[in-house]
N, C-alpha and C positions, 0 to 999 in steps of 0.2 A: 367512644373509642376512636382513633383518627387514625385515616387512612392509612398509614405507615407501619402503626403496631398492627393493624388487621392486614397488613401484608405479610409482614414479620410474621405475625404468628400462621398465616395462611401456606406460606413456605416450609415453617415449620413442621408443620402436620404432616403435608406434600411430603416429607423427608421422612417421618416417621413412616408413614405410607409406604414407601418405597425401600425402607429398610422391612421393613414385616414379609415384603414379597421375598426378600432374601432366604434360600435355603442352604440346609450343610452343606447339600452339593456344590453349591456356587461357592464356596472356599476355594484359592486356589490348592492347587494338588498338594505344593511342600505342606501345606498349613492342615491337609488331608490328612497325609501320608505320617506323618508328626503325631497328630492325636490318635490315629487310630492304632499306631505304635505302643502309646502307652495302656490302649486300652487292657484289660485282664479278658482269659479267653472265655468267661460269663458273655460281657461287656460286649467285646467280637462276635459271641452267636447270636446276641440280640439285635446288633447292629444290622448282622447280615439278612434280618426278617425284614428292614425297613421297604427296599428297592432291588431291584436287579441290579442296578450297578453298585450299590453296596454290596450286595450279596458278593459278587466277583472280586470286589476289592476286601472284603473280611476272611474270604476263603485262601486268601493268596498267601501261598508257602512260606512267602519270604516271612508274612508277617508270624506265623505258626511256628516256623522253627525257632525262634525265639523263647515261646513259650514250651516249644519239648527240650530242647536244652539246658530251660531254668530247672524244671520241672524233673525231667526224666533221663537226662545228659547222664547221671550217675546210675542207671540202669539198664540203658537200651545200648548195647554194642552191636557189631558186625553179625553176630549171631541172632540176635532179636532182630534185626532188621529183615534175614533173610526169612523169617519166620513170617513176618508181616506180608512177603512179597509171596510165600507159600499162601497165606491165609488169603488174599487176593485173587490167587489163581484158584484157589478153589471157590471161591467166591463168585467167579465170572463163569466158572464151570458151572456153577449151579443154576445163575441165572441164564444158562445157554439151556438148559433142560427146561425149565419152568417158563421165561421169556426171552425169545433172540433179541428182541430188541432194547432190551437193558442189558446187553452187556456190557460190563466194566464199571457199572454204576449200580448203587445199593441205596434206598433208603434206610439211612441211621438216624433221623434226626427233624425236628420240624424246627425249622432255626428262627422262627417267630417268635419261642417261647423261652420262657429264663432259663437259666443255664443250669436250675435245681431240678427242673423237673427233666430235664434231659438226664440227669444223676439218679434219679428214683426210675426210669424209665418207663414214663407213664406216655410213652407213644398212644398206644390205642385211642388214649382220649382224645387225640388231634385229631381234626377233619382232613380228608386229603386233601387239599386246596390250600392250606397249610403247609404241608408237607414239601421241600424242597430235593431236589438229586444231589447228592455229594459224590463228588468222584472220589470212587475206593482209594485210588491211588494216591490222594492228596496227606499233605502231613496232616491238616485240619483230620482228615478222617481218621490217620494211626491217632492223635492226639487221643480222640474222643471214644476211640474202643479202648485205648489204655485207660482212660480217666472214668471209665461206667463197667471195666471189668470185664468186659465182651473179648478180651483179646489173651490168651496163655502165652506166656514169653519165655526163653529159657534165660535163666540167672542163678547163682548162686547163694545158698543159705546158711549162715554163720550158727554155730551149735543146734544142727539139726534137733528137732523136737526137744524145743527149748525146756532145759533142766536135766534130760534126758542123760545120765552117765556115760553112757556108753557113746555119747556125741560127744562130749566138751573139749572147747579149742577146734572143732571140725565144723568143716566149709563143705557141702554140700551142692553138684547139681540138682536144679527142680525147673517142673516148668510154673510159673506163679502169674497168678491175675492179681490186680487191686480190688479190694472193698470199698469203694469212695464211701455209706456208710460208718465204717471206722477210724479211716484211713490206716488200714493196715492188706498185708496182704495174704492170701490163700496161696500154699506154698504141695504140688504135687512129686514126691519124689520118685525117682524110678524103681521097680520089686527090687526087693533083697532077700535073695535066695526063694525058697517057698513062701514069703508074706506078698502081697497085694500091694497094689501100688498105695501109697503110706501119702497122707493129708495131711499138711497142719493148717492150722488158720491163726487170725490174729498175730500175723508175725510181722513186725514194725519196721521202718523203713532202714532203720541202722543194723539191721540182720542180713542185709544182701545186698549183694553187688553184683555188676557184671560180669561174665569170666569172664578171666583174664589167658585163656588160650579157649580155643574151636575141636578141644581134643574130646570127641564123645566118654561119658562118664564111665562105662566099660575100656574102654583102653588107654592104655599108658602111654604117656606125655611124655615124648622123648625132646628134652631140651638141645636147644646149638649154642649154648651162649655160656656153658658152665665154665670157660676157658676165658669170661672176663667176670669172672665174680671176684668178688675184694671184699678184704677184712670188714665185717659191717652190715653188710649187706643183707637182704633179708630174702630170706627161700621159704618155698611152702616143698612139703615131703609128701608124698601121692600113697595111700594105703587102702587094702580092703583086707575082711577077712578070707575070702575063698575066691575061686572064679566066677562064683554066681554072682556077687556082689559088687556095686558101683565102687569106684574109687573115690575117697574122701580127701 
């Protein structure tokens, strides 16, 4: 072999070398900031177990509110948000009793591990050492109590106990968790009259929507806009049977 190809190839290696030592981090940022955009938020909690500063750049809002918007943008209103910010403070109140010094922060999650087993909630089997702090208040954390069920939201349910006569064509307040199991949701409605607060499950994502007004289900919706309605246009009509009972 002569001297020349045994440089040639001797540079070469040297370069392979020195690409090997290359890691994700040494990306520049756009080239970062770009993939882990498209990542799926499976993709994102696994990312976030690799380093500390992954862990800060997969947690970050920006990238999170992308996927509750894909995701949950047709369920989560103004009123489901303040819910989260109640379920927060209670949250940090709990941990002011049990530990002062986790407040505002809760373990949900060991973000080392796939995104299925955080869905089945098989915490326990993690080691603490594993285990990472998620700030309650981040979207990563609403994302992931909505996505494993942990979180009751108020929403609306389209022919209350589905089949149900005495429902058809009614929209219903409840407060509803997800099944990620099914992907359907457990829907809790408020008493009516002497019955109990009334359960359904299994109810499918095109059954509910957000309300579309913050009027609690016992009182009546006084509309300010019925002086621009036009030929056309579509109204929902507010009914119950007595005073005991919610308005549908």
């Amino acid at each position: 072999m002569s001297l020349k190809r045994k440089t040639n190839l001797s540079s070469k290696v040297e370069n392979v070398e020195e690409m090997g030592q290359m890691s994700f981090l040494d990306l520049p940022e756009l080239v970062l900031d770009c993939i882990l955009e498209r990542l799926p938020p499976e993709a994102l909690c696994s990312m976030a177990g690799v380093c500390t500063s992954m862990r800060e750049r997969c947690m970050s809002d920006r990238l999170w509110e992308k996927h509750m918007k894909l995701k949950w943008g047709s369920l989560i209103g103004q009123a489901a948000y303040r819910e989260w910010q109640w379920h927060i403070a209670s949250k940090n109140d709990m941990g002011n009793l049990k530990q002062g010094k986790q407040r505002g922060l809760m373990r949900i999650l060991s973000l080392g591990w796939p995104f299925s087993w955080i869905v089945r909630s098989k915490v326990d089997d993690i080691t603490s050492k594993q285990r990472s702090t998620l700030p309650v208040d981040s979207i990563m954390a609403w994302y992931l109590a909505l996505e494993t069920g942990n979180f009751f939201f108020p929403a609306q349910v389209y022919n209350r106990e589905n089949g149900h006569v005495g429902f058809m064509l009614s929209c219903y307040d409840a407060q509803v968790s997800y099944d990620p199991r099914t992907d359907t949701f457990q829907a809790r409605y408020p008493p009516h009259g002497r019955r109990a607060v009334a359960v359904e499950t299994g109810v499918p994502w095109e059954r509910l929507r957000a309300p579309p007004v913050e009027t609690p289900p016992h009182d009546l919706h006084l509309s300010d806009c019925l002086h621009e309605l036009c030929p056309g246009d579509h109204i929902e009509i507010q009914w119950r049977r007595n005073k005991e009972f919610p308005y549908g």
